[in-house]
C-alpha positions as CSV (number, residue, x, y, z in Angstrom):
1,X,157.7,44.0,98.3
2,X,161.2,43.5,97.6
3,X,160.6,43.9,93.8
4,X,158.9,47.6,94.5
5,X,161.9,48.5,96.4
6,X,164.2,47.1,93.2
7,X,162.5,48.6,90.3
8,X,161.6,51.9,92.5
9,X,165.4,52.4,92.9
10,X,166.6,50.7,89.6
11,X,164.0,54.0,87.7
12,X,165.7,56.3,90.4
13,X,169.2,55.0,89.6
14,X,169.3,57.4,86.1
15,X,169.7,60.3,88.3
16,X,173.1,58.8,89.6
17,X,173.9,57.8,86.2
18,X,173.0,61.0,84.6
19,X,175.5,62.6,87.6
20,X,178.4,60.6,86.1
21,X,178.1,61.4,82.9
22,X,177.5,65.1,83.4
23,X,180.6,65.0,85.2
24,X,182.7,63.2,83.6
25,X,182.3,63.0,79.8
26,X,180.8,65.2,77.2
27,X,177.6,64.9,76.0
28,X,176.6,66.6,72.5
29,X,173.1,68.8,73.2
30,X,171.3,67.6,70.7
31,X,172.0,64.0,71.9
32,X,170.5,65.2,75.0
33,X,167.5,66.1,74.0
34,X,166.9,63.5,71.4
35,X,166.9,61.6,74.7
36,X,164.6,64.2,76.6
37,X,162.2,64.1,73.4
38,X,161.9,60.5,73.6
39,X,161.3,60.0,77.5
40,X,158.7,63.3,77.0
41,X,156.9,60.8,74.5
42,X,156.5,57.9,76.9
43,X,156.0,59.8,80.1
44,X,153.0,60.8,78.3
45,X,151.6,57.8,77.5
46,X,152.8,56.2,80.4
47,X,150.3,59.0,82.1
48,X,147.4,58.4,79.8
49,X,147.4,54.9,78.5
50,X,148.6,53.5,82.0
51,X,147.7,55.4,84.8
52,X,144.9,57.9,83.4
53,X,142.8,55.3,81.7
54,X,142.8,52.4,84.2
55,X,142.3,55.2,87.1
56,X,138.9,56.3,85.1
57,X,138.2,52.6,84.9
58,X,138.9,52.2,88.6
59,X,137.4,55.3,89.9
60,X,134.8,57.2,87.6
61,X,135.8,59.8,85.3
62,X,134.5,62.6,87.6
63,X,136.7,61.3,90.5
64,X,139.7,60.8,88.2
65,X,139.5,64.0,86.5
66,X,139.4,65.9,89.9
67,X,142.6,63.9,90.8
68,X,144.2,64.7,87.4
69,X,144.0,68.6,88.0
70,X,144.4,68.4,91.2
71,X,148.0,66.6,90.8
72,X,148.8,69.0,87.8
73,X,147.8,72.0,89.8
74,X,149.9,71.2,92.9
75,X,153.0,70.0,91.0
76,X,152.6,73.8,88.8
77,X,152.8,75.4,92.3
78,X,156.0,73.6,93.7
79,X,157.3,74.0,90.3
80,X,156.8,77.9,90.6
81,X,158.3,78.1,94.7
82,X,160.9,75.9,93.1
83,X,161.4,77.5,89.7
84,X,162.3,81.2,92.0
85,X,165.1,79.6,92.9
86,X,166.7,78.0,90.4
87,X,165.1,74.8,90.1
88,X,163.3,74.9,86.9
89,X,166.3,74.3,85.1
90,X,166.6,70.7,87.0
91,X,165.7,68.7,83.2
92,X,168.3,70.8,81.5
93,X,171.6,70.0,80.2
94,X,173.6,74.0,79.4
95,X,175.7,75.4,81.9
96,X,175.5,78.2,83.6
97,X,171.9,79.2,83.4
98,X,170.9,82.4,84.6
99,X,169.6,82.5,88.3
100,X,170.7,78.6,88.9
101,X,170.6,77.2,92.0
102,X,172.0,73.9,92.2
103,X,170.6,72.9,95.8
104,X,166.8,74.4,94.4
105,X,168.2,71.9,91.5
106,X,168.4,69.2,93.7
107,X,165.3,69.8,96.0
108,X,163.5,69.8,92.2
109,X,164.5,66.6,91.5
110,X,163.4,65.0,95.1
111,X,160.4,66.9,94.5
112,X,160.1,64.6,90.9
113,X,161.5,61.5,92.0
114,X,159.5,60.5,95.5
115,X,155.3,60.5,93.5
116,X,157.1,58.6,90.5
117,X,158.6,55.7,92.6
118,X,155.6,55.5,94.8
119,X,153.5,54.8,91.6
120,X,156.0,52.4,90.4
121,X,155.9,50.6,93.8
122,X,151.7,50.9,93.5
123,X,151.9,49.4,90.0
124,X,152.6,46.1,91.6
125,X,149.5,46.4,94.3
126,X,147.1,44.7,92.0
127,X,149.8,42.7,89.4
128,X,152.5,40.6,89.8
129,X,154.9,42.3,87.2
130,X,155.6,46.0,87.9
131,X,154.8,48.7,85.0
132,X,157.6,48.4,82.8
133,X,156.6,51.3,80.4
134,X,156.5,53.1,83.9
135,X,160.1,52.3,85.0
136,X,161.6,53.1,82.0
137,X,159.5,56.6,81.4
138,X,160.9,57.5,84.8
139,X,164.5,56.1,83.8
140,X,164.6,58.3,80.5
141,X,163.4,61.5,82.5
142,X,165.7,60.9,85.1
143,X,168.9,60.8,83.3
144,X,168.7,64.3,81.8
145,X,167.7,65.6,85.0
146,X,170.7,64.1,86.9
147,X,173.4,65.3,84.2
148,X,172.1,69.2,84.3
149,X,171.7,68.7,88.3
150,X,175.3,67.7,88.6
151,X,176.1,71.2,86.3
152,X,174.6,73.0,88.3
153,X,175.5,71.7,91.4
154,X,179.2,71.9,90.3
155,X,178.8,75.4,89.7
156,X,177.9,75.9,92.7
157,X,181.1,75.1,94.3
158,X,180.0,71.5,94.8
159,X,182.7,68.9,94.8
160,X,182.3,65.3,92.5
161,X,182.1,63.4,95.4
162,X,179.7,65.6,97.6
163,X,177.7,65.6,94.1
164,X,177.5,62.3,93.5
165,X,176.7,61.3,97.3
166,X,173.4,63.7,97.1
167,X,172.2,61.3,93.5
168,X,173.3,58.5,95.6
169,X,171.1,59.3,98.4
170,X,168.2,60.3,95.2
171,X,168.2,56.8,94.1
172,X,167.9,55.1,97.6
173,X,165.1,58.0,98.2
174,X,163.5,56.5,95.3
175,X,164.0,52.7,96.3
176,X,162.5,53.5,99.3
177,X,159.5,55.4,98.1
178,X,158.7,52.7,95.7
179,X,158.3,50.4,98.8
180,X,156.5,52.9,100.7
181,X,153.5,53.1,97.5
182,X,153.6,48.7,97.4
183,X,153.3,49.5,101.5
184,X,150.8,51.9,102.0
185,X,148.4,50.7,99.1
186,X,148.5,47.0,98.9
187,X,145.3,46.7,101.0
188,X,143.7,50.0,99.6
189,X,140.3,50.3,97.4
190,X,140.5,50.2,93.8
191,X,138.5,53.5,94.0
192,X,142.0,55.3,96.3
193,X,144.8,53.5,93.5
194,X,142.5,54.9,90.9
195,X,142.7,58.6,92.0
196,X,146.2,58.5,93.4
197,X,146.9,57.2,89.9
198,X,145.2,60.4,88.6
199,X,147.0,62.6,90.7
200,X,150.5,61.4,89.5
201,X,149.2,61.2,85.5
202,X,148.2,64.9,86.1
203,X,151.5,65.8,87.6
204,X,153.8,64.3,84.6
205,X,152.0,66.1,82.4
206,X,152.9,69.5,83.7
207,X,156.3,67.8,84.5
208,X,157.0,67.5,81.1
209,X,155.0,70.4,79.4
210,X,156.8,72.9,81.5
211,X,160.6,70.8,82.0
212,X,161.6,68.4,79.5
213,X,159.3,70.0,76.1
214,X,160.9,73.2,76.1
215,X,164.3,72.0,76.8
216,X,164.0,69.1,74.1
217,X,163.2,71.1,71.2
218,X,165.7,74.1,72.1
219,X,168.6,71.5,72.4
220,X,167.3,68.9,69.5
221,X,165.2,71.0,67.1
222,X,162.0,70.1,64.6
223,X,163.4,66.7,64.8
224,X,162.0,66.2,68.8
225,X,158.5,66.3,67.6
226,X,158.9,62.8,65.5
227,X,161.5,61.8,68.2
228,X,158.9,62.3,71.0
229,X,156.1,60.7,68.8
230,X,158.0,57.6,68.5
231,X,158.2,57.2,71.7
232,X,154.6,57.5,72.5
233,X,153.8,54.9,70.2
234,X,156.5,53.1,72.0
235,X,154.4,53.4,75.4
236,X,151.4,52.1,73.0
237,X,153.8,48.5,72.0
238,X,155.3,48.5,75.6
239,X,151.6,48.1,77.1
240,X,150.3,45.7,74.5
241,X,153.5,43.5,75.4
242,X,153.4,43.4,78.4
């Protein structure tokens, strides 16, 4: 249990760190979304190869496909409510976007960060090492989104501290949620881990199609789509060594 709550909050940690660098150093773009490119390519297998396939093994295709649109669908409707306000530029990294709302930002990255750290904390329900290929998808998707959260945030009138006290509270939200998943599903059926697993592989993928794609090839260029390759093949290794 303690492990859920310490791998839940060390993936939910990149939002803090993300914070401190956005705020205190300068960060070339493309960098950035070498970085965003990479993560986009092992969220993506992290949702297929780890949660979609062993869901469909757990659960029946017809079940897990259900669950897969059915998480893709509601995330693309919080996304839009939060995308009104501001808060689909929470994955990006330029300043001064038009219509930004850092506090829409924010509520966009809660929004992301609670259904990945209770499937971190449900990774250990059935094993007794947690999903590394999950924790650091989650890690590398997180940073990005912390450093253009704190932007925004800032431009808001937000002050360092006040900022970096909201990514504080983000990565003890996450801790906890992890712990919550290891709670809630340690006695549940194979059949309710497989479509809750299903759910959340369907939500990442319209995470990243409609958050950290775009924003990866506008800040890095042709090079993203070998970057984010790599690191879908790099889900493939992390799974076969773990």
């Amino acid at each position: 249990m303690l492990r859920a709550a310490l791998w839940g909050g060390l993936a939910g940690s990149a939002v803090f760190l993300g914070a401190v660098v956005g705020l205190f150093f300068n960060i070339e773009k493309k960098v950035i979304g070498f970085i965003m490119a990479f993560g986009t390519g092992i969220l993506i297998g992290a949702a297929s190869f780890e949660l979609l396939i062993e869901a469909v093994e757990g659960g029946g295709i017809k079940l897990s496909t259900i669950a897969f649109i059915v998480g893709a669908l509601l995330f693309t409707i919080f996304n839009l409510l939060i995308a009104k306000q501001g808060g689909h530029q929470r994955k990006r990294s330029k300043g001064n976007p038009v219509g930004h709302s850092g506090l829409a930002i924010f509520i966009g990255t809660i929004m992301d960060a609670i259904p990945e750290s209770l499937i971190i904390g449900a990774s250990l329900v059935d094993s007794t090492n947690v999903s590394y290929l999950l924790v650091i998808a989650v890690f590398l998707s997180n940073f990005p989104e912390g450093l253009s959260s704190s932007i925004g945030l800032k431009k808001d009138g937000y002050s360092k501290m006040k900022i970096l006290a909201l990514w504080i509270f983000v990565s003890l939200l996450a801790l906890l949620s992890s712990l919550v998943g290891f709670i809630l599903l340690k006695d549940s059926s194979t059949a309710i881990i497989a479509i809750i697993s299903a759910f959340a592989a369907g939500g990442i993928v319209a995470m990243v199609s409609s958050t950290m794609m775009p924003e990866a090839y506008e800040e890095g260029g042709a090079w993203v789509g070998l970057i984010a390759a790599l690191g879908l093949i790099s889900s493939v290794l992390l799974i076969n060594l773990a």
